[in-house]
Every structure is written in structure tokens, then in C-alpha cells.
N, C-alpha and C positions, 0 to 999 in steps of 0.2 A: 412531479419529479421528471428531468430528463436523462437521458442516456447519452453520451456520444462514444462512438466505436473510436478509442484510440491507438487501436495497433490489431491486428488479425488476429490475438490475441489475449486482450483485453477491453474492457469497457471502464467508461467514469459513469458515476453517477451525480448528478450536481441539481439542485434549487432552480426550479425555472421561476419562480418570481426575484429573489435573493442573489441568485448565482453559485452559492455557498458547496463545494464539493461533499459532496455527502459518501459517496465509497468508489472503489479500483477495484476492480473481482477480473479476477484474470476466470475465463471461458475454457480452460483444459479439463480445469477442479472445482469449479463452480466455486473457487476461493476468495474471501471479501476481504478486503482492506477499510478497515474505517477511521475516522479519528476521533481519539478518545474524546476529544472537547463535545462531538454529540452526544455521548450517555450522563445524565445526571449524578451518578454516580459509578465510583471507577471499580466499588468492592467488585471481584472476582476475575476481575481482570488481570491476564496474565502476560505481559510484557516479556517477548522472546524470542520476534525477530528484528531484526532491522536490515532493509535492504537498500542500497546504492550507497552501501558507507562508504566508496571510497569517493563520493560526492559531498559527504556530508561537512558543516563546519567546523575548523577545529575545536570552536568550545562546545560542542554537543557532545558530552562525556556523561553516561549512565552508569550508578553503580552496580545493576546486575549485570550478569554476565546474559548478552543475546546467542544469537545464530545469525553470524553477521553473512550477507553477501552481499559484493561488489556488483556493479551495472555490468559486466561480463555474465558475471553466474548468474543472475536474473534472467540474461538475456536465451544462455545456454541452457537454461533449465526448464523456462516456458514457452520462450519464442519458437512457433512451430519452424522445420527445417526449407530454406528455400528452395 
């Protein structure tokens, strides 16, 4: 597995033989980001936020209800102050 530091921030983690992003863990909260396609199975999995929706494409449309935040509130929320 690699690392690379993408913002003061945050970190990626991605496949160093594959390439394949494997998780975003922002370094405030020790919080991971992963994507569901890596777990075998999704039971217990709980779907509830989604972040830089106002990036996202118009047909990307969920029927639960998340905890949405735009690329502002992302930024205002973790991005340490300069």
C-alpha cells in the first residue's frame, strides 16, 4: 500500500502494484473514506454522507436521505486555517 499526502490535511491511500485508490482519511479525526466496491459485502453498511455534492453529476440521485456537503463546507470544516 501507498500513501500520498494530498492536502495538509489529508492523505490517499492507493495499490502500489494496481494503482486502485483504496481510502481518503482526513488527519484531524483520523476519518477514512472508502469505497464500497472494496468490501465483499455491503450488509451493515450505512450510507450517510456525501461530500462535494455540488460537484457531483446530475443523474447521481440516492433514495436515502444523506448529510450532504458542498466543496466549501468540506473545505471549511477540515481544512486546517491559513
Amino acid at each position: 500500500m501507498g500513501l500520498y499526502q494530498s492536502s495538509q490535511w489529508a492523505e490517499r491511500g492507493f495499490c502500489k502494484q494496481c494503482g486502485s485508490h483504496l481510502f481518503y482519511r482526513l488527519k484531524q479525526n483520523n476519518q477514512y473514506f472508502m469505497p464500497v466496491g472494496l468490501f465483499d459485502s455491503s450488509e451493515g453498511l450505512v450510507f450517510d454522507h456525501q461530500v462535494f455534492i455540488d460537484e457531483k453529476p446530475k443523474y447521481y440521485c440516492f433514495a436515502n436521505e444523506t448529510n450532504n456537503l458542498t466543496g466549501a463546507e468540506v473545505f471549511a470544516q477540515f481544512a486546517p486555517p491559513e
